[in-house]
C-alpha positions as CSV (number, residue, x, y, z in Angstrom):
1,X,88.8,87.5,112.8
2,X,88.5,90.6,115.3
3,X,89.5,94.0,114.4
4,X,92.5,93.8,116.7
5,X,93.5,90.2,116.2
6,X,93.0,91.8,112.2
7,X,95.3,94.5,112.5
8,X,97.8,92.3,114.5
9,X,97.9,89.7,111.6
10,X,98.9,92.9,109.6
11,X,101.8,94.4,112.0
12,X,102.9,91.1,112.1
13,X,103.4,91.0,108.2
14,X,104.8,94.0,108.2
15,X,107.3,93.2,111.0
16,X,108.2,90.2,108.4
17,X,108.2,92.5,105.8
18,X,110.4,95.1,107.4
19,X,113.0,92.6,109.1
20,X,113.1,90.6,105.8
21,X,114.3,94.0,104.0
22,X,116.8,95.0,106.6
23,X,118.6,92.0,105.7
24,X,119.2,92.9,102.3
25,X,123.0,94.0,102.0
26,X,123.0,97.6,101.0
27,X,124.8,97.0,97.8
28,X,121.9,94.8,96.9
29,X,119.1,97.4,98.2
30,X,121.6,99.9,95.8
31,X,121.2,97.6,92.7
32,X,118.1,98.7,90.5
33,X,118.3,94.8,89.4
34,X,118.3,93.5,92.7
35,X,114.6,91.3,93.1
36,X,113.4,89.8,96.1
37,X,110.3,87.9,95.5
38,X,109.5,87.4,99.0
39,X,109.4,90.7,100.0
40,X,106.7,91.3,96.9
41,X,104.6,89.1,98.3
42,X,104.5,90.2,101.4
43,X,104.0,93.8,100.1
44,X,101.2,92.1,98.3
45,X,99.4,90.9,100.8
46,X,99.9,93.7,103.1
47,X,98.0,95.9,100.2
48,X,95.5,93.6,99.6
49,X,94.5,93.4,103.9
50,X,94.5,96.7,104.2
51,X,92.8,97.5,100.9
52,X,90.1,95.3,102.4
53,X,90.3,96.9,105.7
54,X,89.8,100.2,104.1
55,X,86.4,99.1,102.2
56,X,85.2,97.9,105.3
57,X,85.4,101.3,107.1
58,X,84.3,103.2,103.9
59,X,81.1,100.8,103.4
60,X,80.4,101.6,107.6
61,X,81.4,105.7,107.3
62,X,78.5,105.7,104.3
63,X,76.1,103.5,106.8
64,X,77.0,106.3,109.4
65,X,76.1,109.0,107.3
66,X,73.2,107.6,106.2
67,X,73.8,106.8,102.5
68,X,72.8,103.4,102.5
């Protein structure tokens, strides 16, 4: 996958991720009890992309300063 077909798998999750949790009814989003296991798993998996993302960029800013 591209870079920019990459990041726009990510804004897309977090679109989901964002509309999904504007749903929630504020009394719910008030509730410290209130679970929605959807919305974890999308937070999931947006962590995980961009955690990957991130070591991508780090492995290339070491390549670009020479440290491997």
């Amino acid at each position: 996958m591209s870079g920019i077909h990459y990041f726009g798998h990510i804004d897309r999750l977090l679109y989901e991720y964002y509309t999904a949790e504007l749903a929630i009814p504020a009394s719910d989003q008030e509730n410290p009890g209130y679970r929605n296991p959807q919305l974890a798993e999308l937070a999931d998996t947006v962590v995980r992309l961009l955690e990957q993302e991130a070591d991508h960029y780090r492995h290339y800013a070491a390549r670009w300063r020479g440290e491997h």
